[in-house]
LOTOR-444058 format. One record per residue (C-alpha): residue number from 1; residue in one letter; x, y, z negated. Coordinates in Angstrom, 2 decimals, padded with zeros to 5 digits. Example, Ala and Ser with C-alpha at 12.3 -4.5 7.8 and 13.67 -1.06 7.14 Angstrom:
<site><nr>1</nr><rest>A</rest><px>012.30</px><py>-004.50</py><pz>-007.80</pz></site>
<site><nr>2</nr><rest>S</rest><px>013.67</px><py>-001.06</py><pz>-007.14</pz></site>
***
This chain:
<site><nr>1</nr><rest>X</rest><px>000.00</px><py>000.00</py><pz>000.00</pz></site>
<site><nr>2</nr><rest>X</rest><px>003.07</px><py>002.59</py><pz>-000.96</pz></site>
<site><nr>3</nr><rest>X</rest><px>004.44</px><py>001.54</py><pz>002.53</pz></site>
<site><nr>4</nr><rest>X</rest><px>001.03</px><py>002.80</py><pz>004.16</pz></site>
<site><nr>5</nr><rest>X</rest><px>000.64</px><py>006.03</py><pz>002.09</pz></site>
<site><nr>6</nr><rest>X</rest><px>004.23</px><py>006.61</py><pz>003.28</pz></site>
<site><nr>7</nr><rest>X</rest><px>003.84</px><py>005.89</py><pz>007.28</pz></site>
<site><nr>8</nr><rest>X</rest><px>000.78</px><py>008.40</py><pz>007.09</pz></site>
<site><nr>9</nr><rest>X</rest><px>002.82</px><py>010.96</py><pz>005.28</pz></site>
<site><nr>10</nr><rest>X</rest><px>005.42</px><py>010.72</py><pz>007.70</pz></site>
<site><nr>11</nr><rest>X</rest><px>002.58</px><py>010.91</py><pz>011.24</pz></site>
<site><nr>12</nr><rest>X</rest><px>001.45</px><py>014.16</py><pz>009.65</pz></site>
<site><nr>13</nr><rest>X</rest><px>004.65</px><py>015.66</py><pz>008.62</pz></site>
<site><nr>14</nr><rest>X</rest><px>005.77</px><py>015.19</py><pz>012.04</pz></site>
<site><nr>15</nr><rest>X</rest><px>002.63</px><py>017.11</py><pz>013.03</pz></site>
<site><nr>16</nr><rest>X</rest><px>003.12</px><py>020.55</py><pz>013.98</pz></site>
<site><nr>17</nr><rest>X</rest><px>001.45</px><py>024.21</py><pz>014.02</pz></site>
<site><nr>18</nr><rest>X</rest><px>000.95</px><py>025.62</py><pz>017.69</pz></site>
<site><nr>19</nr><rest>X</rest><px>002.91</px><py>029.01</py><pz>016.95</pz></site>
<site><nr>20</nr><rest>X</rest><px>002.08</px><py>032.36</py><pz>018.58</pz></site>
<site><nr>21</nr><rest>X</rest><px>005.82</px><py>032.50</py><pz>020.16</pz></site>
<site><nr>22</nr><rest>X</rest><px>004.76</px><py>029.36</py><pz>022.10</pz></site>
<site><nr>23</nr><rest>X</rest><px>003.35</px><py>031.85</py><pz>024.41</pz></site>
<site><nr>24</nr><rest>X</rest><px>005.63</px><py>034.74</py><pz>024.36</pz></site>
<site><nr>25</nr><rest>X</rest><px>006.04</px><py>034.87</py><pz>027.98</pz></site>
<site><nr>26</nr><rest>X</rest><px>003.00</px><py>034.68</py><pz>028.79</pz></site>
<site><nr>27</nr><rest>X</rest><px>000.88</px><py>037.58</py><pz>030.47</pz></site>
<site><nr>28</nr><rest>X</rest><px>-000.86</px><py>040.29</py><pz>030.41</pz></site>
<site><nr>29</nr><rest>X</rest><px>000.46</px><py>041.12</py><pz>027.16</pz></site>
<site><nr>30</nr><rest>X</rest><px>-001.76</px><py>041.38</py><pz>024.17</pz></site>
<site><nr>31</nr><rest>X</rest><px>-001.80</px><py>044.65</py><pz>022.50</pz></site>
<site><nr>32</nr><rest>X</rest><px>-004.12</px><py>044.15</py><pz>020.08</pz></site>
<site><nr>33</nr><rest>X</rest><px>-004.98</px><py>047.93</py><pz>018.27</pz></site>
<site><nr>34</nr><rest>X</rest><px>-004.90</px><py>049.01</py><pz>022.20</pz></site>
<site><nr>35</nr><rest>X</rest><px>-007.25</px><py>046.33</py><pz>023.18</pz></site>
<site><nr>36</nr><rest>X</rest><px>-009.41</px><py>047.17</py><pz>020.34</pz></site>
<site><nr>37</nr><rest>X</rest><px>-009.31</px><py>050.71</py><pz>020.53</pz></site>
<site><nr>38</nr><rest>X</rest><px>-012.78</px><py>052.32</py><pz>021.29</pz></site>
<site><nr>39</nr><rest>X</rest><px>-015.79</px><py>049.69</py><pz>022.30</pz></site>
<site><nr>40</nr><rest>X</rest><px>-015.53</px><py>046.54</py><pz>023.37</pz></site>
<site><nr>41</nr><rest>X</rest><px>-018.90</px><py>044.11</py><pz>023.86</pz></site>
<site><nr>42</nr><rest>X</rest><px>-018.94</px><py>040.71</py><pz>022.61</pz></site>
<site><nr>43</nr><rest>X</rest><px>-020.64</px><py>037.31</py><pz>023.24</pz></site>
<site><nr>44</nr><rest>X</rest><px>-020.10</px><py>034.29</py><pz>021.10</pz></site>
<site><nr>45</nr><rest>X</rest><px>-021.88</px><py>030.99</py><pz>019.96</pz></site>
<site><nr>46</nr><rest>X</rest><px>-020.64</px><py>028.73</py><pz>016.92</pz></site>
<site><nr>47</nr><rest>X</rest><px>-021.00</px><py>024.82</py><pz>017.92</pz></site>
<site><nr>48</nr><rest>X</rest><px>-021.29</px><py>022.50</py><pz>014.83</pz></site>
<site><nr>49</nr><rest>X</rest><px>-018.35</px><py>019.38</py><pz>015.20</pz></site>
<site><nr>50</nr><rest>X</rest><px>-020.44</px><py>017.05</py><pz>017.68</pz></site>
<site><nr>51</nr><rest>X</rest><px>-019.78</px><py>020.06</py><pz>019.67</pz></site>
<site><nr>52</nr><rest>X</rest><px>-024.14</px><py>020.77</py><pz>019.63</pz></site>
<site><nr>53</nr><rest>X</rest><px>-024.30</px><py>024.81</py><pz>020.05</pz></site>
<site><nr>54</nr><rest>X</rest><px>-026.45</px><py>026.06</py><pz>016.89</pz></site>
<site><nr>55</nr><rest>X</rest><px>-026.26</px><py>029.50</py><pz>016.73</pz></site>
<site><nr>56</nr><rest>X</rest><px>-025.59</px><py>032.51</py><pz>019.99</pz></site>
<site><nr>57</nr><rest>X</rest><px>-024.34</px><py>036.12</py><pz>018.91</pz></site>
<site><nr>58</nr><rest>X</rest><px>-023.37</px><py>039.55</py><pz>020.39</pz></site>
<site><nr>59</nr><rest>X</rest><px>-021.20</px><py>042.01</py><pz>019.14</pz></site>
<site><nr>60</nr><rest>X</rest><px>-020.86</px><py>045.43</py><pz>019.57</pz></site>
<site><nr>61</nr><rest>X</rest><px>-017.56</px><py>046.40</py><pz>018.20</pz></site>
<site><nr>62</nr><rest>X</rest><px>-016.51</px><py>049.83</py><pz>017.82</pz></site>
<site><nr>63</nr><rest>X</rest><px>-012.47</px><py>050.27</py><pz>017.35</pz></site>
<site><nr>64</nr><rest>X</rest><px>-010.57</px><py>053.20</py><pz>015.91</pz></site>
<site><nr>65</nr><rest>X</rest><px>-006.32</px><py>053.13</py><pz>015.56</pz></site>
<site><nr>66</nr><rest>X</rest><px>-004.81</px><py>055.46</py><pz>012.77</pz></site>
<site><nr>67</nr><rest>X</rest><px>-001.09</px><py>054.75</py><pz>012.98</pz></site>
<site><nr>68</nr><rest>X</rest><px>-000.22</px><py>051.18</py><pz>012.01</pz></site>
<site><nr>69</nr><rest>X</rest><px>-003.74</px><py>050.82</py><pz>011.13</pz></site>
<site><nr>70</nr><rest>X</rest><px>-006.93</px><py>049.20</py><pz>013.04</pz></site>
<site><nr>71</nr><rest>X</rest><px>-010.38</px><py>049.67</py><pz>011.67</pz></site>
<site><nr>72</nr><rest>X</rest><px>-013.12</px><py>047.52</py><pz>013.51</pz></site>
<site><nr>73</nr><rest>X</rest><px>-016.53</px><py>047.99</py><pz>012.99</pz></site>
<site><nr>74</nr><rest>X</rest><px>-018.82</px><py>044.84</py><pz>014.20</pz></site>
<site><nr>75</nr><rest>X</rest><px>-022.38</px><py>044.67</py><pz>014.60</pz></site>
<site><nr>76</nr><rest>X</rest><px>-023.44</px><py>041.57</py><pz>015.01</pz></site>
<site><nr>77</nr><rest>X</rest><px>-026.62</px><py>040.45</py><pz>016.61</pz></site>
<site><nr>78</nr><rest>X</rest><px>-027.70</px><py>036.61</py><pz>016.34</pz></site>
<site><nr>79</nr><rest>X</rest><px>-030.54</px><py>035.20</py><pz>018.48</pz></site>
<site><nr>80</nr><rest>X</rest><px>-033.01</px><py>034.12</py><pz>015.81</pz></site>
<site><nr>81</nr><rest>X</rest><px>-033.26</px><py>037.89</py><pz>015.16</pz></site>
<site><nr>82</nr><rest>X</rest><px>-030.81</px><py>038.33</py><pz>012.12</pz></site>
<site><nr>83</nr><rest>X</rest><px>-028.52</px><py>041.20</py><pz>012.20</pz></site>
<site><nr>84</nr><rest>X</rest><px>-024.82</px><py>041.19</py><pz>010.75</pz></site>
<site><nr>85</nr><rest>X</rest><px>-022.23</px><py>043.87</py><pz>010.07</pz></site>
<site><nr>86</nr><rest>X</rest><px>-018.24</px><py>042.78</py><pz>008.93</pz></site>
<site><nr>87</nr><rest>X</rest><px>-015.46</px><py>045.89</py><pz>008.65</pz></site>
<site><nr>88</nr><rest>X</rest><px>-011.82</px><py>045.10</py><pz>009.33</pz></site>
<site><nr>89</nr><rest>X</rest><px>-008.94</px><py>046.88</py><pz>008.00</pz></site>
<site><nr>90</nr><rest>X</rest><px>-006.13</px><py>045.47</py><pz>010.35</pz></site>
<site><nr>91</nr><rest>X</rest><px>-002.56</px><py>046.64</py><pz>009.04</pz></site>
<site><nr>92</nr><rest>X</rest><px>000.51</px><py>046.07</py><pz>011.76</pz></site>
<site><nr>93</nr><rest>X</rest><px>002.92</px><py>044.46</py><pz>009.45</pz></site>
<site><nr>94</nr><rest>X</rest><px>005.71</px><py>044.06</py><pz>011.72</pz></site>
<site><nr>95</nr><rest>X</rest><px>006.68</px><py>043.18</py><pz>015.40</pz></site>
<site><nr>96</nr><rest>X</rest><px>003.56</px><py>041.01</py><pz>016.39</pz></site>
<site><nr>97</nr><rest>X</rest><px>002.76</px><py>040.59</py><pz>012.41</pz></site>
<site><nr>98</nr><rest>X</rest><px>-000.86</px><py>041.86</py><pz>011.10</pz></site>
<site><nr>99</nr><rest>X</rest><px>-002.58</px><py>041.33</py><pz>007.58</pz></site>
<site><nr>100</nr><rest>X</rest><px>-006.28</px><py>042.17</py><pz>008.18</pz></site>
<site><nr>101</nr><rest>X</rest><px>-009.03</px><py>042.57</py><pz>005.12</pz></site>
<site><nr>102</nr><rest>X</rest><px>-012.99</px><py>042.30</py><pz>005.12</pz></site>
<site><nr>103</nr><rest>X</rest><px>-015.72</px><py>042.34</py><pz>002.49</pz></site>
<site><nr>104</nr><rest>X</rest><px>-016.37</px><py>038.30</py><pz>003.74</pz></site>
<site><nr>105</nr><rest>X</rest><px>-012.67</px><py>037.51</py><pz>003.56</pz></site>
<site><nr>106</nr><rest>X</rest><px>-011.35</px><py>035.74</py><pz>001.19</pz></site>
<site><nr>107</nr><rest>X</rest><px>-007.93</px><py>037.80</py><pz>000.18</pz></site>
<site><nr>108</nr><rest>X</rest><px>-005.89</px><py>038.30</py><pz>003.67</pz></site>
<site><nr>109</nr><rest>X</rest><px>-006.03</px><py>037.67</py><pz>007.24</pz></site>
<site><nr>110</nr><rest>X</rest><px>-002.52</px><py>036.59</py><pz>008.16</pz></site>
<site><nr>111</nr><rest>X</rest><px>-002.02</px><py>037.23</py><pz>011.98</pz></site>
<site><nr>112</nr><rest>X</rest><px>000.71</px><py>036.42</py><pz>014.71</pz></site>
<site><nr>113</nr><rest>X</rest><px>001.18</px><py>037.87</py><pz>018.05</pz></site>
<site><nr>114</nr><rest>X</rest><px>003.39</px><py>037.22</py><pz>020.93</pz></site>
<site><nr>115</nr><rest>X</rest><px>002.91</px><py>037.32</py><pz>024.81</pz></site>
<site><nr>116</nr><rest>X</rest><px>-001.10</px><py>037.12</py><pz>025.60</pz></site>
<site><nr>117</nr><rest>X</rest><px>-001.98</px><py>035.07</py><pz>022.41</pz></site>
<site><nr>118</nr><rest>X</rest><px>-002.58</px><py>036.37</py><pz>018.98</pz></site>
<site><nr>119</nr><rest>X</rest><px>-003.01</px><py>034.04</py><pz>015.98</pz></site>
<site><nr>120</nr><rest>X</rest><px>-005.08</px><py>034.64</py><pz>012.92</pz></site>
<site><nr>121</nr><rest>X</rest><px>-005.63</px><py>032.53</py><pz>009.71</pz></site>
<site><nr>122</nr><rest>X</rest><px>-007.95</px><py>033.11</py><pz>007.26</pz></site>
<site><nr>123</nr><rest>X</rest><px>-010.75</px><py>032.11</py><pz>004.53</pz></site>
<site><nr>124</nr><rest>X</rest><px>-014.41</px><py>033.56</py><pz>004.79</pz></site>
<site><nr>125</nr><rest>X</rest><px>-016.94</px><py>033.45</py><pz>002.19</pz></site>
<site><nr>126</nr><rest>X</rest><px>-019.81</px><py>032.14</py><pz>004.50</pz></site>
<site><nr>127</nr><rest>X</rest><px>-023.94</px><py>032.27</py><pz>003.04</pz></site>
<site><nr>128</nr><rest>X</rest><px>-024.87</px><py>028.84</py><pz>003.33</pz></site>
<site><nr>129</nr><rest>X</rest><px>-028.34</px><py>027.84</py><pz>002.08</pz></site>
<site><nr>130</nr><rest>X</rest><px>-028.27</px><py>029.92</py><pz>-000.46</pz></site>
<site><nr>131</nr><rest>X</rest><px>-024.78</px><py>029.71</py><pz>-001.40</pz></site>
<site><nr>132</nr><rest>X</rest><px>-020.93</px><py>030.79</py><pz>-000.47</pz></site>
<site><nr>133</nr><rest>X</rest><px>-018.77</px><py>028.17</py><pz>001.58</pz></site>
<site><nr>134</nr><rest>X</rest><px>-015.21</px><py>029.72</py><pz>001.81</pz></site>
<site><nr>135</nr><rest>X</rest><px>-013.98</px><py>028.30</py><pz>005.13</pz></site>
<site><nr>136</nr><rest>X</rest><px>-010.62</px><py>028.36</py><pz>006.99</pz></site>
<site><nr>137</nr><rest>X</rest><px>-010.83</px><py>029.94</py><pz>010.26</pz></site>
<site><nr>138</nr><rest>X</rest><px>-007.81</px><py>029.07</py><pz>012.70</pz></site>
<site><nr>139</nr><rest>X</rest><px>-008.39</px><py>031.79</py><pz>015.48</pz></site>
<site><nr>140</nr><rest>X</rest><px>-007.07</px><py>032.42</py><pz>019.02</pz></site>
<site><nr>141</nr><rest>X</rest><px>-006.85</px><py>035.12</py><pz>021.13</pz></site>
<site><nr>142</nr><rest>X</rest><px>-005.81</px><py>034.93</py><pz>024.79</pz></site>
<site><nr>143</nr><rest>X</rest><px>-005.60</px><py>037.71</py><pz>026.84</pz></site>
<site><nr>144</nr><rest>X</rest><px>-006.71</px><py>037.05</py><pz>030.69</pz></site>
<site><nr>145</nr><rest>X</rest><px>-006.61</px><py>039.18</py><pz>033.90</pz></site>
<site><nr>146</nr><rest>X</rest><px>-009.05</px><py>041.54</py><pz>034.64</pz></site>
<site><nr>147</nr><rest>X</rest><px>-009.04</px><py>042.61</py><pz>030.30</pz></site>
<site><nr>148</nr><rest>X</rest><px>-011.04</px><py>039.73</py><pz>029.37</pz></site>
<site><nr>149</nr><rest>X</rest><px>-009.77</px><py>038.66</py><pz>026.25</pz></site>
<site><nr>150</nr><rest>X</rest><px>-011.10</px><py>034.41</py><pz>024.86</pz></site>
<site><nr>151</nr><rest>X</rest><px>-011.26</px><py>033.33</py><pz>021.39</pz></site>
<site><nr>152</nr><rest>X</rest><px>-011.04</px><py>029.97</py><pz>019.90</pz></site>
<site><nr>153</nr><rest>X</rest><px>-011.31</px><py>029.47</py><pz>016.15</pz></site>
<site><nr>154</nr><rest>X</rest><px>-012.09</px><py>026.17</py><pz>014.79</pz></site>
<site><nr>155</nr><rest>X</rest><px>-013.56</px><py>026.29</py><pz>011.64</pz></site>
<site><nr>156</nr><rest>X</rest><px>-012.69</px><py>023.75</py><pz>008.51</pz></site>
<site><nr>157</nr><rest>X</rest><px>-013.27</px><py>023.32</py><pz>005.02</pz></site>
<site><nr>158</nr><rest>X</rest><px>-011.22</px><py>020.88</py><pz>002.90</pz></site>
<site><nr>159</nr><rest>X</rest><px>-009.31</px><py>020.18</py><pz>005.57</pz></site>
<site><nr>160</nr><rest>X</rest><px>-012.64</px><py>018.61</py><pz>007.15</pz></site>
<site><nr>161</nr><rest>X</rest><px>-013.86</px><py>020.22</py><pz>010.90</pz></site>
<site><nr>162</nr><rest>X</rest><px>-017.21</px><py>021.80</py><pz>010.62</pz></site>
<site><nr>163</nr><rest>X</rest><px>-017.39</px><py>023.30</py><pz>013.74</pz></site>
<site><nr>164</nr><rest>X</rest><px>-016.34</px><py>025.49</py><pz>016.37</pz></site>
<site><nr>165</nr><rest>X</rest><px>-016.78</px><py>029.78</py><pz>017.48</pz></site>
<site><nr>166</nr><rest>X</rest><px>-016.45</px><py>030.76</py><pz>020.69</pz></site>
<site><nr>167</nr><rest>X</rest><px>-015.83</px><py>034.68</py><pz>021.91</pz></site>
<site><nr>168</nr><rest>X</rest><px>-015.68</px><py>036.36</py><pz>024.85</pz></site>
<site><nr>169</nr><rest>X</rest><px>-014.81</px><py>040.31</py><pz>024.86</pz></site>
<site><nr>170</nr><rest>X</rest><px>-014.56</px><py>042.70</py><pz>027.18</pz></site>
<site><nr>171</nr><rest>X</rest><px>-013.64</px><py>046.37</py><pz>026.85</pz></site>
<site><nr>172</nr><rest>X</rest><px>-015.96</px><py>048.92</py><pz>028.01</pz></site>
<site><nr>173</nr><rest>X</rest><px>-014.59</px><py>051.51</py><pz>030.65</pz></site>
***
């Protein structure tokens, strides 16, 4: 049995991370206060982990850069009718480095940038049935031609999958 706990140990030490850098030549470049600086429209859905799509969302995002600091306001819109609003405070910590804060957040976004990708990690407290799931998001950004920017983050809690969100954004002219 020690033998077994052992192999598995070693499978998932041997596991990596997908880092940011991974993608550092990648383009258009990501610049994410630019990016997020003014409006930019927003379309999402959250799919639970058989991959079944149980909730759709817009967001209207309003962006505004102070320095080394991002604040982004989101209005969220779900389609059975309920309305949501979340306030970042995104701080640029370094070359492609970002610590990010929110009411819902538990403590701080870490975030990671390089070429068209930007990483972010981070717990929310999410309303459940009446009461507060803190969840790990693992969120990607990729930044595609034409200023459409895709994002990833697969949601977990205990280490256990719940589910995926899916965004699409796109800056307004």
């Amino acid at each position: 049995m020690t033998r077994l706990w052992l192999a598995a140990l070693a499978v998932l030490a041997g596991c990596s991370t997908l880092e940011p850098a991974a993608y550092r030549d990648e383009r258009p470049a990501l610049d994410l206060f630019g990016y997020f600086d003014g409006t930019v429209d927003a379309w999402g859905q959250f799919a639970d982990r058989s991959g079944k799509v149980v909730r759709r969302f817009t967001v209207l995002i309003r962006g505004t850069v102070r320095g080394d600091q991002l604040t982004l306001e989101e209005d969220f819109s779900y389609s059975d009718g309920t309305q949501e609003r979340r306030v970042w405070t995104i701080t640029r910590t370094g070359e492609g480095r970002f610590r990010g804060t929110a009411a819902d957040v538990v403590g701080e976004a870490e975030g990671r940038s390089a070429g068209n990708a930007l990483n972010w990690r981070y717990v929310l407290a999410l309303p459940v049935d009446g009461r507060t799931w803190h969840v790990t998001l693992d969120d990607w950004m990729f930044l595609h031609e034409g200023g459409v920017l895709l994002n990833r983050a697969e949601m977990s809690k205990f280490g256990i999958r719940l589910g995926e969100v899916f965004i699409a954004f796109r800056r307004r002219a």
